[in-house]
N, C-alpha and C positions, 0 to 999 in steps of 0.2 A: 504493500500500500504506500508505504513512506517512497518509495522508489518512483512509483506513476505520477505522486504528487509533487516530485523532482523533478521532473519529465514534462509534466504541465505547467509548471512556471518556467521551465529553459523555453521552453515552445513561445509563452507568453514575452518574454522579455527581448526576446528577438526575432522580430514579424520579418525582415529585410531577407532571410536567407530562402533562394526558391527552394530547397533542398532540406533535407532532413539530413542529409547524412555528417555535414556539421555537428548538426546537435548530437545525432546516435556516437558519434566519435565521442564529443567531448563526455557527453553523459558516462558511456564504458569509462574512459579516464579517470572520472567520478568516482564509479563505484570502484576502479581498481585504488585509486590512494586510499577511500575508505576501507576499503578490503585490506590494504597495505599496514595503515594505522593501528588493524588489529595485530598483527608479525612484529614479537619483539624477538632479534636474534631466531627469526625462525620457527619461532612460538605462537599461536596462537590461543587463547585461555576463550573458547565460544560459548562459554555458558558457565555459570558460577551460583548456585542456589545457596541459603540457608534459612532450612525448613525451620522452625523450632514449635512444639507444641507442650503448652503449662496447663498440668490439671493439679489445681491446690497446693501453688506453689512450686511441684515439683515440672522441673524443665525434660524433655526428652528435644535434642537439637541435632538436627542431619547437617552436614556442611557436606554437598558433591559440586567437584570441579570438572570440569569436561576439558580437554587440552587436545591439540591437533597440532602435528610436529608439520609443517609448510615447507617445514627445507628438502632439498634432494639429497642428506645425509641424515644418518639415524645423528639427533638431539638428545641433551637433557632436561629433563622437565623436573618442575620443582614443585612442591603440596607444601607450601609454607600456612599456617594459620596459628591460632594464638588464641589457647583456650581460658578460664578460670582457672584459675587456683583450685578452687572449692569443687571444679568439677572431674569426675572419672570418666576416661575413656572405656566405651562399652566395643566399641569395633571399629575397624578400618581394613579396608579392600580396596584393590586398584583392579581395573577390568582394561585389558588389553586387547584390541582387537577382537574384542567377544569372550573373551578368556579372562575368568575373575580370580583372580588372588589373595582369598581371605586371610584375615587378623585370626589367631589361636591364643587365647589368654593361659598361662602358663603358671605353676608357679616359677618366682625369679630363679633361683638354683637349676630349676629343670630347662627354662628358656636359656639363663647364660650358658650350659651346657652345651646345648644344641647351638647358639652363636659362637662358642668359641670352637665347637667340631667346624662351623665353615670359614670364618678366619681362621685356622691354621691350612684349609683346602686353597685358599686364598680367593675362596670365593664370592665374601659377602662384601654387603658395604654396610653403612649402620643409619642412624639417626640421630637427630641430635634434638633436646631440647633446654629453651634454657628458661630461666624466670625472671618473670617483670615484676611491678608491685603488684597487681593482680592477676597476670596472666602467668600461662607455662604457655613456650611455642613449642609446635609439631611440627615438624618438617621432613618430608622425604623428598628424592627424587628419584627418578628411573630414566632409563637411556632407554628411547624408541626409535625406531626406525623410520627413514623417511615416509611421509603420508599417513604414518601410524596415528590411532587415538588412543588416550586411556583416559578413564574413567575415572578420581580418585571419589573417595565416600569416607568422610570420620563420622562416628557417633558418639555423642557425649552426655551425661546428665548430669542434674545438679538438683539440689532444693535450693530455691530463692532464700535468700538471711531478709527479713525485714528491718529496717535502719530508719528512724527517724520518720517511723510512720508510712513507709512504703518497700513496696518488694522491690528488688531491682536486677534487671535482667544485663549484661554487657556482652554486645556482642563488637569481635576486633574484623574493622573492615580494613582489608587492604590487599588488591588484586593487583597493584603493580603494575596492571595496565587497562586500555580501556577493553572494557568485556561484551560481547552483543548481548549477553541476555544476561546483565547481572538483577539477583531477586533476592530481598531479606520480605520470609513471610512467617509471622508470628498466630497463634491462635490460642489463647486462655479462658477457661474452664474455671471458675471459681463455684464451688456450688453455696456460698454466703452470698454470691452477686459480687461486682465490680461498680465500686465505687468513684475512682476516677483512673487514668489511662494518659499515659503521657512517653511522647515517643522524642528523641534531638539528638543529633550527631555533631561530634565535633568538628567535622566538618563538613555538616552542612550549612550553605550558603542561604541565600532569599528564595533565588531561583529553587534551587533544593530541595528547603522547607515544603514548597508544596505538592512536590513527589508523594512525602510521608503522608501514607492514607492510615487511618487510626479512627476505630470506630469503638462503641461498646454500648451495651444491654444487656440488662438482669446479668443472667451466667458468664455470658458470653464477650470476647474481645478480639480485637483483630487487629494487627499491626503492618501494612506492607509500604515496601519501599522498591520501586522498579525505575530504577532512574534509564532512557537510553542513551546512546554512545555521545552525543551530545552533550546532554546533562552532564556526564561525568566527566567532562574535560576541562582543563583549568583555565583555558581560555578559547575563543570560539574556533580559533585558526591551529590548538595545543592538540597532543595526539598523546599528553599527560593525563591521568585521572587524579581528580578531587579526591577519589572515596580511599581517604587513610585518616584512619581515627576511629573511637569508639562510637558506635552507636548504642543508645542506651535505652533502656525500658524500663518502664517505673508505672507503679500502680500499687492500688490497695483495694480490699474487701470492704462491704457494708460488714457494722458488727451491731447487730441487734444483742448478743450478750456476750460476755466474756470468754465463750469456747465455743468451737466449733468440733463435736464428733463425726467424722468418716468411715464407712466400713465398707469394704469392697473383699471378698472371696476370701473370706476369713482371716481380714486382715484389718484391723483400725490403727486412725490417727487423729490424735488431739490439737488440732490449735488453741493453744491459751494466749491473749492479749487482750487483760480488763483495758476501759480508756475512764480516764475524767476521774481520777481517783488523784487524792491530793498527795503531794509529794512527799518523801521523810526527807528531813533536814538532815547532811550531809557533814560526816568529819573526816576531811581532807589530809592526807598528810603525802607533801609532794618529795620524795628522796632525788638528788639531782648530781649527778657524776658533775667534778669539775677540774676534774684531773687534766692535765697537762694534753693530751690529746683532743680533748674540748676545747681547746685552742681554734679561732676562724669561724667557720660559718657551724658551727655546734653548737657552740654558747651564744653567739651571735641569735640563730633563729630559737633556741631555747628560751634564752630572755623576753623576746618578741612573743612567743608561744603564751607563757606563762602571765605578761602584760596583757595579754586578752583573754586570758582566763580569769584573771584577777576581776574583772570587768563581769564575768558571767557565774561568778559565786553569788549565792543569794545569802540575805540579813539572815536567817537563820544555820547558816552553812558554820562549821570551824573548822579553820584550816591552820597550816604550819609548813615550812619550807626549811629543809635540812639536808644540808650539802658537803659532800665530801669530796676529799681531794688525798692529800698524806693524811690530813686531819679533818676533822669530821667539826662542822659550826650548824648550831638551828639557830634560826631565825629569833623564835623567841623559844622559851627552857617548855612552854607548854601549849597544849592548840587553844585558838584565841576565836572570836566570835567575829561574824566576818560585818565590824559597823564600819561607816563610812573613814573612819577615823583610821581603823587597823589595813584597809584595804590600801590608803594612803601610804602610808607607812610600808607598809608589802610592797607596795611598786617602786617605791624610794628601794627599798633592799634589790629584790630584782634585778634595776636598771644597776650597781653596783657590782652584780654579781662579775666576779674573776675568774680565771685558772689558775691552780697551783698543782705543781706535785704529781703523786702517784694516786693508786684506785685505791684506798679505802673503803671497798662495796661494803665490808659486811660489819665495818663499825657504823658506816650509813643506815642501812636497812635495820639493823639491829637496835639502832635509838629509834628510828620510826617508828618500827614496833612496841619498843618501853615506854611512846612518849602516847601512843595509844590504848597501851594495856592500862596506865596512870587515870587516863582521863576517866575512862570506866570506873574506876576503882573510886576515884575520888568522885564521881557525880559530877565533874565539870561541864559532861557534855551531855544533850539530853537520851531519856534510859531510853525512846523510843525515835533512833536516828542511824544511818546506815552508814559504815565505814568502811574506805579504803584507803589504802597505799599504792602509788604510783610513783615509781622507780624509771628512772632512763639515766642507763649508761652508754658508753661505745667502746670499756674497753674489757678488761679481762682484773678481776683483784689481784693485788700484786704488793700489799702490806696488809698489817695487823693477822688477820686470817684469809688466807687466800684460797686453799684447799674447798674447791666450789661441793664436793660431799659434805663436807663439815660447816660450809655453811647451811646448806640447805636444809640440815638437821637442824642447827640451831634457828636457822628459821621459822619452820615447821614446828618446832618444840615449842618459840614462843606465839605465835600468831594461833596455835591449837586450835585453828578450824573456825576463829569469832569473825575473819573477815575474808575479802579478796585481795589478793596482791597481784597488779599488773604490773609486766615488765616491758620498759619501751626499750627496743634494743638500738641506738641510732648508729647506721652505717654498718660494716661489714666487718669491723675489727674484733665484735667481741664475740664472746662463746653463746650464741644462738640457744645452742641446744640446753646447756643450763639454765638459762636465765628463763627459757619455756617449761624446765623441768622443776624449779619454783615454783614460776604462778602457778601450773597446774597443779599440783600437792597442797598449793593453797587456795584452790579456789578460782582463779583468775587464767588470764590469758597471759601470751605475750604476742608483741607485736612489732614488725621490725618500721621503724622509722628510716624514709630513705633521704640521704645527705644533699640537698637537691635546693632551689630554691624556694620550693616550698614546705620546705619541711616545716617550719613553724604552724602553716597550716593544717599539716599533718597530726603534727603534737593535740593543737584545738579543736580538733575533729575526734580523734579520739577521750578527749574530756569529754565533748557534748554526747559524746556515745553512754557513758556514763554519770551524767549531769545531774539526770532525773530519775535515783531509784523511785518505786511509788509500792512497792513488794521486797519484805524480805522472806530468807527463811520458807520458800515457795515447795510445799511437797504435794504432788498428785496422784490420786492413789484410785483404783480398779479392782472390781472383785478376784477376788485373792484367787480363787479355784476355777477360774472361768478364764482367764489370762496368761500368758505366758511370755516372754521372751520381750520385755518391756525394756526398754531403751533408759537413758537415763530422764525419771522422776521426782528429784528434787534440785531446787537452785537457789543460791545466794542470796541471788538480787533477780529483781525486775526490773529494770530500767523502761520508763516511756518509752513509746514509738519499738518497740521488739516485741517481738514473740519467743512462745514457749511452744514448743513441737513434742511430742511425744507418740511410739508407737509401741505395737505390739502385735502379737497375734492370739486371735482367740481360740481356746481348744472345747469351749464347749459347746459342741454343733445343737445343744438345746436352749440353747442363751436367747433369750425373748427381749431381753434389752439390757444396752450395755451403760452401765453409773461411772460417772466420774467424779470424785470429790478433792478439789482443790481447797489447800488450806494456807495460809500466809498471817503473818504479819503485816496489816499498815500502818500509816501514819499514825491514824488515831486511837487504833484498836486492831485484836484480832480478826481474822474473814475468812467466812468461807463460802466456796463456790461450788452448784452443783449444777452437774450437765446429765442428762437423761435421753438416750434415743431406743426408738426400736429398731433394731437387729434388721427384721426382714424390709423395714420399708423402707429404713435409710439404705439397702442396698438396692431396693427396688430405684429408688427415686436415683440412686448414681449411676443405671447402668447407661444412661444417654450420653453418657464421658467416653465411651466405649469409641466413639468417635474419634478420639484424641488420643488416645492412650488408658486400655484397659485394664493392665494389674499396676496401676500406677503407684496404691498404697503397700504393697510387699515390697517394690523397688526402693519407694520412699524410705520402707521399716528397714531392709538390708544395707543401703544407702548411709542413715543416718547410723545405725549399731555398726558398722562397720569404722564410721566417722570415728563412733565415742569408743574402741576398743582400741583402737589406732592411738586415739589420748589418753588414756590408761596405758598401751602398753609403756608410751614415755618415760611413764612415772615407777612402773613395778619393776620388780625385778625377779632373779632366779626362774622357779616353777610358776609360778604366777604369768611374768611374761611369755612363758614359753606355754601357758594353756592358751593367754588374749594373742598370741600368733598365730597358735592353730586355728581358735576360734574365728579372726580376723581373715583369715586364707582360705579356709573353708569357706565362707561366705563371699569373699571376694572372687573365686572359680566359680560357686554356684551361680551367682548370678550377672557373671565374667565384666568386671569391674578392673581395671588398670590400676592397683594402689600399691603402694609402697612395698608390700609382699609380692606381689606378681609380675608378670612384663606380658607385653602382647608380640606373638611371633607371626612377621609374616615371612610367607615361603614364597619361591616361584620354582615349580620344576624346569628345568632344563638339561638338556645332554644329560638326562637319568641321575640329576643330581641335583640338590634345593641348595639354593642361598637366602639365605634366611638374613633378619634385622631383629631389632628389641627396641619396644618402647615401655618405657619405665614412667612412674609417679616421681617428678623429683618432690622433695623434703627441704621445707626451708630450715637452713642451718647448714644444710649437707652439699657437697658438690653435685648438679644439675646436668651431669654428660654421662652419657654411655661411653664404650670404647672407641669408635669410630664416627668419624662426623657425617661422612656422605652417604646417601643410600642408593648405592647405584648396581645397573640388572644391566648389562646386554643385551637387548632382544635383539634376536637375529633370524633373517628365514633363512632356510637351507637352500632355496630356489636363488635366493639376491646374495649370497655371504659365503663360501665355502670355508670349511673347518679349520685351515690353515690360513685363511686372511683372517677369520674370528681370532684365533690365536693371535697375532702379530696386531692386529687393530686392539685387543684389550690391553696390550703390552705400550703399545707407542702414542694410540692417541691421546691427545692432552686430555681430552674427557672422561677418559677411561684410569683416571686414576684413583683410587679411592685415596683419602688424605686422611690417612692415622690418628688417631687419637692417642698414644700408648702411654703408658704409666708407667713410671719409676718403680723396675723388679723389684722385689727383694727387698734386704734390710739397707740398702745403699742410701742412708738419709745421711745431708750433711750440709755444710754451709762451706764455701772454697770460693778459690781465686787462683785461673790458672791459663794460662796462654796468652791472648793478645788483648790487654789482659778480661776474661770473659769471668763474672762472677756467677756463682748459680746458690740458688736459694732456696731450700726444702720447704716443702710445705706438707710435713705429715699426711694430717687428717686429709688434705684432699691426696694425698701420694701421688703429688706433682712437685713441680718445679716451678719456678720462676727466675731467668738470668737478664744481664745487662752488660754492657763490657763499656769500661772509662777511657776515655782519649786523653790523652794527655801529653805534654812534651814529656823528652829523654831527659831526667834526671829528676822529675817531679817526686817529690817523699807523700802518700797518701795516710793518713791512718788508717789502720783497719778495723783494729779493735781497741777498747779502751775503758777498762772498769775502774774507775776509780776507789772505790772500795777493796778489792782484793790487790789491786796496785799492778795488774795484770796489763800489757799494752802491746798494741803490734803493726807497726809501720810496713812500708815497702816502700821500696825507689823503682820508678821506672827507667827502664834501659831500650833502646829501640835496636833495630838494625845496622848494621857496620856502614853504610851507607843508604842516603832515602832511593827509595823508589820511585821512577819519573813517573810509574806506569800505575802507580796508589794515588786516590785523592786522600786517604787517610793514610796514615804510615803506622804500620805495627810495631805494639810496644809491649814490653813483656815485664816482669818483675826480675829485677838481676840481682835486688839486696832484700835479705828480709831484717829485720830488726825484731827482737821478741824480749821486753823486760818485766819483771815480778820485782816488785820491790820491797815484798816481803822476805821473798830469799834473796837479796842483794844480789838479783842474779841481770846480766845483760847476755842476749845470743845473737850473732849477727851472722847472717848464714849468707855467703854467696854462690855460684858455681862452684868458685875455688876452694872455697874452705870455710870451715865453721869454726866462730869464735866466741868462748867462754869466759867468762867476766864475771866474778862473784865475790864481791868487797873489789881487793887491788890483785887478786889474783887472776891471771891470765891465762887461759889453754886455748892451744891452737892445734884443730886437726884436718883435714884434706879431704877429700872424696875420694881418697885411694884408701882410706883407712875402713876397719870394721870396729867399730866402740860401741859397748855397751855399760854406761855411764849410772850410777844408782849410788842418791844419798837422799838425804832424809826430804819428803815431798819432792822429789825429782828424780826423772829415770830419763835416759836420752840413749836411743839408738840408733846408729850410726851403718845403714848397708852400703856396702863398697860403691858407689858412680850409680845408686838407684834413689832409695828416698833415706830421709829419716824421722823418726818420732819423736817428739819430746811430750812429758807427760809430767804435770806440774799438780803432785797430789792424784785423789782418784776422782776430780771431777773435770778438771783441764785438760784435755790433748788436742797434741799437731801435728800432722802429718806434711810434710816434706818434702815434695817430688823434683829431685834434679834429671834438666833434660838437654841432653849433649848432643851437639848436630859438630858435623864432621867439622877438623877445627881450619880446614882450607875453604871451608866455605862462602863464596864472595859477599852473601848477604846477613845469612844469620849468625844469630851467635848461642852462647849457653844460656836457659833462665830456668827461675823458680817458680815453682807453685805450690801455693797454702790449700791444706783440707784441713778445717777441724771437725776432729772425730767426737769431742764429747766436751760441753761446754756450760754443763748445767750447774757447777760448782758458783761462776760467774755472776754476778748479784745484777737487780732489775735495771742499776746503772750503766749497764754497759751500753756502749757507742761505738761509733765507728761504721764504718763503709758496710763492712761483714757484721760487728759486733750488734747494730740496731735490729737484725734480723737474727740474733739468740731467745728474742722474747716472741709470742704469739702474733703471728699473723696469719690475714684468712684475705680470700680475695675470690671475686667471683668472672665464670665470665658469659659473657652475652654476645648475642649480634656476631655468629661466626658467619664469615664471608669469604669466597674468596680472595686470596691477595692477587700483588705485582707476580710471585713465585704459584705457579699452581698446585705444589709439591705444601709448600705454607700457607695455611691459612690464615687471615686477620682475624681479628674479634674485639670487642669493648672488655678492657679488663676494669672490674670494679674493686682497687686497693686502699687501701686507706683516707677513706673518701674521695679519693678523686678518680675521674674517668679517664681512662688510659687508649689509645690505640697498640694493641699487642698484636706478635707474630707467632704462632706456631712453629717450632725449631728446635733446636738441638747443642748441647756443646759436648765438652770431648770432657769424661772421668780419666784421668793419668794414673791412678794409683796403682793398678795392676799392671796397665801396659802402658808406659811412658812412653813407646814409641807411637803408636795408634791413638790409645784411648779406649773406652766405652761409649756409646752417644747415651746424652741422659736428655732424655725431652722435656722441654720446658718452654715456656711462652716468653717469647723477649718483647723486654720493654726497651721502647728506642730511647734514643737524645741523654746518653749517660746516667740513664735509669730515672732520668726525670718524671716525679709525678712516684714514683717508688719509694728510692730513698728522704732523707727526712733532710729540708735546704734541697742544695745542688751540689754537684762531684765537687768543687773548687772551696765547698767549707771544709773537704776533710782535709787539706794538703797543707802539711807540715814543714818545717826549715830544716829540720835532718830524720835520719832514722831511731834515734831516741828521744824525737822531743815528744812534748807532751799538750801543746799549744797550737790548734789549728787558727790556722786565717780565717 
């Protein structure tokens, strides 16, 4: 149609030509650039849906992409999309030329098995996804052949959370190019009725806006958005699309009473959310890290945060602000009434607030809680009013008591279950998974703050989440002998604007109606609530959802217990954990669920043999990658391809590479400095790496290490090549002197090629690299292998390893150099510095946004380290310890421009006036 009506104004706009065939020319021209506009690199994406259907709450969401390879060589095609957090992947299949390739949910053990049988066949390629603030991305791709289609299809679920008085749906739009038939179509099922219905994209425009068709009655709701190839361009003459951004869905229920019961094929679900119930008065106590790494945009937007909180505490509220750093300071000795007067006062402190020091978390948290347990005790605050603690740090404790078991005991032991404790964890430096492993044990959540500029808004978002309890003390309770497998029934708090969920299944097939008695705490008094249905007619009256999705309340019920086994298993341990595993897995195969226990495996047979991939649930806290980034399939016909170009085409073409993810074997963790010069950086818990290598001129003295306390320090000088190279824009540079002094054992080592020198008081030794010494007195052992490496070992928490490395000594360019590994460095107190020494303490770093690079062998990616955002490289440097001459390759992400954005300053603070001083520039 849209073609004829193109056809009919060329005709109209130009009466002069006696001929048509003008116009039939230009028009095909037409439709070829339109045609054209759709081929990026050979791609065309003709169709792009995402279904999504909500019955009470619960989402069931299809996302299928149609793709058609244009070029006259087989392509790769990419399924990049970007789900919830909060949602599980239920399935995904690619359909190839007719031929579908289902998803097989496994459990993880069983699937890594089967992926790691076809990476060693060298068959597979993998997946990758990573985590945003709310989303996880899925991404695959497969190589097609020319003229080829495939099909991709994910499916995913979720229960909507309600926030603030609405459910909210997010779906991530972004096809990358423009699409002929792109379609988001929504349909909701509420059986309370729908109240109001509200649909907006981030980036949608004016024009845009009235794409969004949005409708709703009684039950029923409707959302679509079909914008054509037009619309979605960024400008009218652009062959760019607009559609990148969230589009979002928001809505709520009529509430005639305080709960809603559901029962569909022997399954119910509770929604509890009373409204218009007056608030408890609130005692606030905010615990606030101000440790030395809260330096810049932390404290900065914390302050900011906390000044508009200030503003949103009510006259009835008591609060208090107590901050730690080396030392722990409250605001005032006890929590104070929030009048005009003390609110003043509070923002005067605030706007004060500094950084000092180290992490005192658990003398922090630990007065919050004494300064709360007091107020009870004393009557200061009233007996009918709701408490919490609210905690944000960003780093790891590191004085007074740091051992995060023993705190969490003594946390636990004094809060004994009277309140909730949230923990904001800001940025990526600190330990996640404790600080989650807290609030849950007590009640509360955590939640990661990301270091951004809005993070302040972040902070005040989550207060207002919590602003308004109106419920405490919430337990809902179900005939005891008619019920089963009930999810969790009692809560804290009630906060305004949320819901309480609750399911179960019923096992008495003579159950004529199902009671539900809710009972709480208000503000004024105790309440209770009761909800009454029958059995047969509330299932009668649901089965017209059946439309939308029909066992929607067993999915809900395995869905959410599966959620809350997952948060328990966190917190338990031994036997305990290991029954909420099995229970947890068991449910997540039955009702084939992607979480945290399982992976979904897809296969493709080919030449009588499968390549398989794994997609996993990441875990926030935990690192977010599988072993392999790409997911890439050969498809090849035996008619277009023989067996022997297949071979040689998987081998050489650039596309046909799969780009490795691999992880640092073994026990080989460590922190070093070795070759031109290339630093590498362990990172345990993720059993990765992270390097950078420093430029610098020939004779530059760098620190490396430097504890002031133990009096431990360790320089090097750089040395470059016997002559520069006309043919380097950079000239390589090596370490030729090491310097290493204790000044607790008056001791001085200065190690070169040539020889190593011992210096302890006024006494001097001098030995060679032709020599074998083995050296032992009291805290110190040094051993010495002939022209290989040596150790020195200072006490049993100190050692070095040594590697001397000799190139032929006529050689026109190079010469002899050293390289440092320290092998064990835990003795070294929280002050240590230095180039190497600032990476002895806890670091974590995430990464996002892989892409390919300049190298198609390397990939790029967003590295997120110590608050800042990084552009890193997928790569490798060389381990010397075993094979001085070779190496080992150890994979590790490099960060460019002399580790900038990594280390702490820039390379040029660590550089010294010799190899023993102790004074950087």
């Amino acid at each position: 149609m849209e073609n004829h009506l193109l056809f009919c104004i060329l005709l109209a706009l130009i009466p002069a030509f006696e001929t048509s065939d003008f116009l039939i020319t230009q028009f095909r021209n037409i439709k070829k650039r339109s045609a054209d506009e759709l081929i990026v690199n050979g791609i065309e994406i003709y169709s792009m849906k995402i279904d999504s259907k909500v019955t009470s709450r619960f989402a069931h969401n299809v996302i299928t992409s149609r793709v058609a390879n244009r070029a006259n060589v087989s392509k790769e095609v990419f399924f990049d999309v970007e789900l919830p957090k909060t949602a599980f992947i239920t399935n995904f299949s690619m359909t190839i030329d007719g031929v579908t390739y289902p998803g097989n949910i496994k459990e993880k053990e069983v699937a890594k098995k089967q992926y790691e049988k076809a990476v060693s066949q060298g068959q597979t390629a993998g997946l990758v996804k990573a985590s945003g603030r709310k989303t996880e991305k899925f991404t695959v791709s497969v190589n097609i052949a020319a003229a080829s289609k495939v099909t991709f299809e994910l499916i995913y679920e979720e229960l909507l959370k309600r926030n603030f008085g609405k459910y909210e749906m997010l779906i991530k739009v972004k096809p990358k190019q423009l699409v002929s038939h792109f379609e988001i179509q929504v349909n909701i099922f509420e059986p309370q009725g729908i109240s109001e219905l509200e649909a907006q994209g981030t980036f949608i425009t004016n024009d845009l806006s009235q794409v969004i068709k949005k409708s709703f009655s009684g039950k029923k709701g409707h959302v679509s958005f079909k914008p054509t190839i037009d619309q979605q361009r960024t400008c009218s003459n652009c062959s760019t699309s607009l559609l990148d951004g969230d589009f979002t869905i928001k809505y709520d229920v009529k509430r005639d009473h305080p709960g809603d019961l559901q029962i569909v094929n022997g399954y119910f679900v509770h929604f509890f959310a009373p409204t218009n119930l007056p608030n408890f008065p609130k005692n606030v106590i905010f615990v606030i890290d101000i440790s030395g790494s809260m330096s810049g945009i932390g404290i900065q937007q914390t302050r900011e945060a906390l000044r508009k909180i200030l503003k949103d505490i009510k006259e009835d509220d008591h609060f208090n602000f107590i901050l730690f750093g080396s030392n722990v300071h409250v605001w005032k000795d006890t929590l104070v009434k929030a009048t005009a007067e003390n609110l003043k006062e509070a923002d005067d402190f605030v706007r004060a607030i500094e950084v000092e020091g180290m992490t005192n978390l658990h003398g922090g948290l630990m007065k919050g809680i004494e300064m709360l347990n007091t107020a009870f005790e004393t009557n200061s605050v009233p007996k009918r009013s709701a408490s919490i603690i609210i905690m944000l740090t960003d780093g790891h404790p590191n004085i007074d008591v740091s051992d995060p078991q023993q705190i969490q005991m003594n946390v636990k032991k004094s809060i004994q279950g009277r309140y909730p404790l949230y923990n904001l964890a800001f940025g990526y430096q600190n330990d996640y998974n404790f600080l989650e492993k807290m609030a849950l044990e007590n009640k509360g959540l955590a939640r990661r703050i990301y270091p951004d500029s809005d993070s302040s808004i972040q902070l005040e978002g989550f207060y207002d989440e919590v602003a308004n309890p109106m419920l405490t003390e919430v337990e809902l309770n179900y005939p005891e002998n008619a019920i089963s497998d009930l999810t969790q029934n009692n809560f804290k708090h009630y906060y305004d604007g949320t819901e309480i969920v609750v399911a179960g299944r019923i096992t008495d097939n003579d159950l004529n109606s199902l009671t539900a008695d809710v009972k709480a705490q208000g503000a004024l008094n105790d309440m209770t609530f009761t909800e009454q249905v029958d059995v047969e007619e509330t299932a009668k009256a649901l089965q017209e959802q059946e439309y939308i999705f029909g066992d929607y309340i067993e999915r809900l019920w395995a869905y959410l217990t599966i959620q809350q086994l997952l948060e328990k298993r966190i917190v338990a341990q031994g036997e305990e954990r290991e029954n909420l595993t099995a229970e947890a897995l068991e449910l997540s195969l039955k009702y084939k669920f992607v979480t945290p226990l399982t992976s979904m495996v897809v296969t493709k047979p080919e030449d009588n043999e499968d390549k398989a991939a794994i997609a996993d649930k990441p875990v926030e806290g935990t690192d977010s990658f599988t072993v392999v980034l790409n997911f890439i399939f050969l498809i090849s016909y035996p008619f277009l391809v023989t067996a022997e170009a297949r071979a040689v085409s998987s081998i050489q073409s650039p596309q046909m590479h799969p780009v490795l993810y691999s992880r640092i074997a073994g026990p080989s963790l460590y922190t070093s400095v070795d070759g031109d010069p290339h630093f590498i950086i362990s990172v345990p818990q993720k059993e990765d790496a992270i390097c950078f290598n420093i430029n610098e001129e020939t004779g530059t003295v760098l620190n490396l290490i430097n504890d002031p306390v133990t009096g431990i320090r360790v320089n090097g000088q750089i040395i470059g090549d016997k002559r520069v190279s006309s043919d380097a824009k950079i000239q390589k540079t090596y370490f030729g002197k090491l310097g290493i002094e204790n000044k607790q054992l008056e001791l001085k080592l200065e190690v070169t090629p040539e020889k190593i020198t011992f210096q302890t008081g006024r006494e001097k030794t001098v030995f060679t690299w032709l020599d074998t010494v083995t050296l032992r007195q009291e805290g110190l052992t040094v051993i010495i292998n002939r022209k290989k490496n040596m150790v020195l070992s200072m006490g049993d928490g100190v050692s070095f390893f040594i590697v001397l490395h000799q190139v032929w000594k006529k050689h026109p360019l190079h010469q002899d150099f050293l390289g440092l590994y320290t092998l064990d460095s835990h003795k070294l107190s929280e002050h240590t510095h230095g180039l190497l020494g600032q990476f002895f303490h806890h670091i974590d770093f995430d990464i996002l946004e892989i892409h390919p690079g300049s190298d198609p062998k390397k990939p790029d990616a967003t590295m997120i380290v110590k608050n800042n955002k990084l552009t890193v490289t997928r790569g490798s440097q060389k381990d010397y310890r075993k094979d001085p001459n070779h190496g080992i390759n150890i994979p590790c992400w490099f960060v460019h421009n002399n580790g900038t954005g990594l280390i702490d300053g820039v390379h040029t603070d660590y550089i010294v006036s010799s190899i023993f001083d102790t004074v950087t520039n």
